[in-house]
C-alpha positions in Angstrom: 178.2 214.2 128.6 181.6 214.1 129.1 183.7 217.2 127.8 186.8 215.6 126.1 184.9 215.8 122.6 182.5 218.8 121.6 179.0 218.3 122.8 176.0 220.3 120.3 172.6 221.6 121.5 170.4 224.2 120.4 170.1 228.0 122.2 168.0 230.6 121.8 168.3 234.0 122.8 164.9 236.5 122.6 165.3 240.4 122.0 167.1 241.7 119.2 169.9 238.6 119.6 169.7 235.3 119.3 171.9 232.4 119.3 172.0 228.5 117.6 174.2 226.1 117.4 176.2 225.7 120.5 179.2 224.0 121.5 181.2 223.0 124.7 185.0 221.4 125.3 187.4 221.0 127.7 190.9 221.5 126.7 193.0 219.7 129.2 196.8 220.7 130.1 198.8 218.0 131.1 201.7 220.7 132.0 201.1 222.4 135.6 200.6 225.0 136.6 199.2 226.3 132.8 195.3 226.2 133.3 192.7 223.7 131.6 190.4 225.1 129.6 186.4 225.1 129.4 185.6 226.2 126.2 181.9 227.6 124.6 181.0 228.3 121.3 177.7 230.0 120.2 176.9 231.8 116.7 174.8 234.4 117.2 172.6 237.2 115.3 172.1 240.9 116.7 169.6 243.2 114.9 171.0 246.1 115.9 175.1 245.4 115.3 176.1 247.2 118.3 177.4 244.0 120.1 180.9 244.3 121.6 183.2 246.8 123.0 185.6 249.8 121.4 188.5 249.4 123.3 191.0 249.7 120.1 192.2 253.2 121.0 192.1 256.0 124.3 189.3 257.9 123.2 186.7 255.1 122.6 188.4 253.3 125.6 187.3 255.9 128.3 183.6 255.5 127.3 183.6 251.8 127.6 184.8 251.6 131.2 182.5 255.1 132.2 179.1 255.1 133.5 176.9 253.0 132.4 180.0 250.4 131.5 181.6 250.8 135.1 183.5 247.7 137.0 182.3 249.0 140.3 179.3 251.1 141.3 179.5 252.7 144.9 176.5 254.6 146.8 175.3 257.8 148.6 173.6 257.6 151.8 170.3 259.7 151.2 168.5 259.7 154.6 165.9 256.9 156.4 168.5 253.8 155.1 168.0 255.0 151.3 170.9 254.0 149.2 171.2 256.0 145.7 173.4 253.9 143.6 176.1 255.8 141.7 178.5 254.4 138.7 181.8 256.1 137.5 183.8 257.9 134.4 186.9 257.2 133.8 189.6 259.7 132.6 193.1 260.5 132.1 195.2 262.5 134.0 198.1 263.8 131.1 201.0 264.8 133.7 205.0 265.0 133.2 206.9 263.0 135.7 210.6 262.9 136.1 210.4 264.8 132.0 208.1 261.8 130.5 204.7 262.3 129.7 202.7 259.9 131.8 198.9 259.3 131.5 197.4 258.4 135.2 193.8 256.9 135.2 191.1 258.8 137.5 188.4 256.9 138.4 186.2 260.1 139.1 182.2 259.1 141.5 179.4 260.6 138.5 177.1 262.3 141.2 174.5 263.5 138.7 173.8 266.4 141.0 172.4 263.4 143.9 172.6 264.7 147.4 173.9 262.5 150.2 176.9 261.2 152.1 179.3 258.8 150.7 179.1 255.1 152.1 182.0 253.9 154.1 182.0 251.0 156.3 181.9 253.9 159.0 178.0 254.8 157.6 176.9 251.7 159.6 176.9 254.3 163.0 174.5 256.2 161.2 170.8 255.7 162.0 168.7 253.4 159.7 172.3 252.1 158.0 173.4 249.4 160.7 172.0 247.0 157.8 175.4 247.2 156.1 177.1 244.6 155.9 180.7 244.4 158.7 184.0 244.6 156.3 185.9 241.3 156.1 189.2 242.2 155.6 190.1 239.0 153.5 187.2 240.4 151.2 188.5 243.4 150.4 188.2 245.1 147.2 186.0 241.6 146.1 182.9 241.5 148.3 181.2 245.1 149.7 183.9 247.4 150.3 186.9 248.2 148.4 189.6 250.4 149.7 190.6 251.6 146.0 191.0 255.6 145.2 188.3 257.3 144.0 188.0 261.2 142.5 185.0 263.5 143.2 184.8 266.9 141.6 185.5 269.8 144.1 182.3 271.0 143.4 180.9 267.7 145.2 182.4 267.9 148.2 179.1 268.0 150.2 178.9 264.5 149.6 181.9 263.6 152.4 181.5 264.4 155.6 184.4 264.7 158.2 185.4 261.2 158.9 186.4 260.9 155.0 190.1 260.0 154.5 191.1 262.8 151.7 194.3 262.8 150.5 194.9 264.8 148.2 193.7 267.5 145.3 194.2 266.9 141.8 193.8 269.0 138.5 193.5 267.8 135.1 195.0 269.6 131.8 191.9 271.3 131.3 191.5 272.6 135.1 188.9 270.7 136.2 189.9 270.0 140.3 189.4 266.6 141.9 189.5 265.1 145.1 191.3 262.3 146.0 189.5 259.5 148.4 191.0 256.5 149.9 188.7 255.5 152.0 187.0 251.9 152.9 183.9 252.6 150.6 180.9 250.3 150.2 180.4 249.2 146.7 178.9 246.4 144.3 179.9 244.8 141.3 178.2 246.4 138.2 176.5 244.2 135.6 176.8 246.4 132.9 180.5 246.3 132.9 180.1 242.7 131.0 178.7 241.8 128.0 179.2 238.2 128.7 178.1 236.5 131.9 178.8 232.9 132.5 177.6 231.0 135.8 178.8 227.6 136.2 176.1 225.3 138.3 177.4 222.4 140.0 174.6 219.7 140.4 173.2 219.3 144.4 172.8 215.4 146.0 168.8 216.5 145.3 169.4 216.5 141.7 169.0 220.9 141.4 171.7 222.9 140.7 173.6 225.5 142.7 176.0 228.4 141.1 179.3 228.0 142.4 180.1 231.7 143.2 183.9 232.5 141.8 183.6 235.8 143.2 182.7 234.6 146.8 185.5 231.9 146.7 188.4 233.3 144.6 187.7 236.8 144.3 187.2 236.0 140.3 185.0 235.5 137.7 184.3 234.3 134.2 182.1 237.2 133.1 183.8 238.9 130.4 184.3 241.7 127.8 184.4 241.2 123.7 185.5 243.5 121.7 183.4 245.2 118.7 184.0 243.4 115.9 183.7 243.4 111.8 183.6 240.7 109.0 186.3 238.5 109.8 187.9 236.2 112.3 189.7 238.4 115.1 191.2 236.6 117.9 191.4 238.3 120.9 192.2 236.4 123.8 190.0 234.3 125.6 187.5 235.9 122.6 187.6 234.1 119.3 185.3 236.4 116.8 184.4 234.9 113.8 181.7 237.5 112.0 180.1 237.1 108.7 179.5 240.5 109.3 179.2 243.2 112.5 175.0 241.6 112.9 175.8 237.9 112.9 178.7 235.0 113.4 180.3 232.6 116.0 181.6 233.6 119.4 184.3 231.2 121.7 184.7 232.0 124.7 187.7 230.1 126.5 187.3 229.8 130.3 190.8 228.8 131.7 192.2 228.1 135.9 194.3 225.4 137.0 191.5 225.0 139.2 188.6 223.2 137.4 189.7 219.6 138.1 190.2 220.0 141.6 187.2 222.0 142.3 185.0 219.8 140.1 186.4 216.5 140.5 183.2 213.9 140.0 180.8 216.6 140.0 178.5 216.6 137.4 177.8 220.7 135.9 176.4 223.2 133.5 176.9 226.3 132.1 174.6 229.1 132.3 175.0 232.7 130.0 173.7 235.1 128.4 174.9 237.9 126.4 174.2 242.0 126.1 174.9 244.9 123.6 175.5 248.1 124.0 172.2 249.7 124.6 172.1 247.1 127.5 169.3 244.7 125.8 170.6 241.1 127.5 169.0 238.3 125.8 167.0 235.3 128.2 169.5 233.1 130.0 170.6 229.8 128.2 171.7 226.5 130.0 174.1 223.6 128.6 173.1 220.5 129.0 175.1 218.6 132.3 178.8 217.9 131.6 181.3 216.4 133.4 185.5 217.4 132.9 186.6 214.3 135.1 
């Protein structure tokens, strides 16, 4: 079908949340450089209510973007090319600068007591670790290594060795010392930090279809993060949330770049998603039928 009227079908998504009717758009801008606009709509039911995210105020914040909610998750070296995967908290630094009270994010490594040394793009000297993948500098901070600061409690500071790039010592209001590591540090995107993940498959000469990977390409990507929600309609860009109550309702999901026509031009596509709640149960993985935005 062609995506300048709303096509229907029917999804279904198993574990405590499902999903019916569906619908899919595209919103076309006539006016460069603002974006076009793929657009999904899917009603949904959750048993448990504990669909979305609390990011209304600090407190609540913090949590959602801690462990197990984490954008990035980064890794110890444990011995005999073992990799123990390790996600982070998130907390604010409360600190007067120049007489204004200023609240500075730390992005603090949760080592839960693991032993190890920190992975760098200098681990791949070590024996058993020359599997790592080289750094490609144009990747940066997209694709396996990121050279964004990271905190590790002084406590923890058997997990660097001698070639780590420290930089400094921090301490929060409450005492707690950190330190500070700018280093080029292996990582990987973590799931869990979405609660929406949308893949969109571009149909192969052989009639399958391949994910055309944002990430890989653009350093992007159109998984996302809704908010927790009540009865009501609350818009909250891309998010449209309309709930007949915090269990059940209608979700839109609108998926903008200036990029769609040119990337897609005569290509025929799907979409593929799925959704996850809090206590990380993601329902099965629902395809669109094919679509075209020529």
């Amino acid at each position: 079908m062609k995506l300048s009227t709303y096509g229907q079908w029917l999804a279904l998504l198993l574990l405590s949340i499902s999903c019916q009717t569906s619908e899919l758009r595209f919103g076309k801008s006539n006016d460069f450089p603002n974006p076009d606009s793929i657009v999904l709509t899917f009603s949904f039911f959750d048993g448990d209510g504990n669909l979305g995210f609390n990011m209304d105020n600090i407190t609540p914040a913090l949590e959602e973007f801690s462990d197990p909610f984490n954008e990035e998750n980064f890794f110890l070296a444990t011995g005999n090319g073992q990799l123990e995967e390790l996600g982070t908290n998130l907390q604010y630094l409360d600190t007067i600068r120049n007489g204004v009270e200023e609240f500075v994010p730390l992005t603090i490594l949760n080592t839960k007591g693991n032993t190890g040394h920190l992975v760098s793009n200098k681990s791949r000297n070590l024996p058993s670790y020359a599997f790592l993948p080289e750094v490609q500098n144009d990747k940066l901070g997209c694709k396996d290594y990121t050279t964004q600061r990271i905190f590790l409690p002084i406590a923890d500071h058997y997990l660097l060795d001698e070639s780590t790039n420290i930089i400094n010592t921090v301490t929060d209001q409450n005492n707690n010392q950190f330190l500070q590591v700018r280093d080029t540090l292996y990582f990987k995107v973590n799931p869990y930090h979405y609660n929406i993940e949308i893949d969109i498959l571009v149909k192969e000469p052989d009639n399958t279809f391949k994910e055309f990977d944002w990430r890989e390409n653009y350093c992007s990507t159109f998984d996302g993060r809704f908010r927790r929600f009540e009865k009501g309609k609350r818009f909250d860009y891309p998010f449209i949330i309309d709930a007949a109550s915090s269990k059940s309702g209608t979700i839109t999901y609108s998926m903008a770049s200036i990029g769609f026509r040119i990337i897609f031009a005569n290509k025929t596509l799907k979409l593929r998603f799925s959704i996850r709640d809090k206590a990380l149960n993601t329902s099965n993985i629902v395809e669109t039928p094919e679509f075209s935005i020529n």
